[in-house]
N, C-alpha and C positions, 0 to 999 in steps of 0.2 A: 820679322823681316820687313822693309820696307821697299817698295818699289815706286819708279816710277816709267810709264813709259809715253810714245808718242808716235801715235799715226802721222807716218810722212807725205801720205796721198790714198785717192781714193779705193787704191787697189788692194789694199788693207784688210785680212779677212780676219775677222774674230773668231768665227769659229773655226776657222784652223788654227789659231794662237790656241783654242781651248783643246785642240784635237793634241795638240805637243806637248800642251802640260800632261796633258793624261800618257804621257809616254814617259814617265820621270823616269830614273834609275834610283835605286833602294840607297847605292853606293853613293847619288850625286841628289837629296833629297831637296833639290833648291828650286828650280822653276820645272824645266823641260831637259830631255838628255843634251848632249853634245852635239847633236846635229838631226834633224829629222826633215825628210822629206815627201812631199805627197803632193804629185802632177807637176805643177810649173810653181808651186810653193816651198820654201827650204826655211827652215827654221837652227839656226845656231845658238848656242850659248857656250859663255866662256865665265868657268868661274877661279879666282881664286882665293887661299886662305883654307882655313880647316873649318867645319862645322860650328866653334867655338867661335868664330868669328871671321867673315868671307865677307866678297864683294861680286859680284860679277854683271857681265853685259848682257841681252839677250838682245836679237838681229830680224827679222823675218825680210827673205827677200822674194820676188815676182816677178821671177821670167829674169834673175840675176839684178833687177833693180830692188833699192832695201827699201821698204812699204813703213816699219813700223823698226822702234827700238826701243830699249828698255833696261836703263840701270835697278841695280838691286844689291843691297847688301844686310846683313845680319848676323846674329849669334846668338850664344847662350847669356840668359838673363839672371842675375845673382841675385 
């Protein structure tokens, strides 16, 4: 997989980016679930494609402003 992403301001928290990832789904093994949130932090991601080969966005917003974003895509390697 490759990613890239990019703090939009200072309100930016890393360790809840890493508190989301730790919440994946088995079903959705790519970054973080579908939506997670914790106090005035909300974390989305949208992916699509199948395992074999996907793309998706992931969002983090604070207090509804988006702090940090993050393309990503990948697949199975032959």
């Amino acid at each position: 997989m490759n990613y890239n992403g990019i703090e939009i301001n200072e309100k930016f928290s890393s360790s809840f980016l890493k508190k989301a990832l730790l919440t994946v789904n088995p079903e959705l093994p790519y970054r973080g679930q579908r939506k997670f949130q914790d106090g005035d932090y909300v974390y989305t991601c949208e992916v699509t494609g199948k395992f074999e080969y996907f793309s998706g966005k992931e969002i983090i917003y604070f207090q509804n402003e988006k702090v940090y974003e993050c393309s990503f895509s990948g697949g199975i390697i032959k």
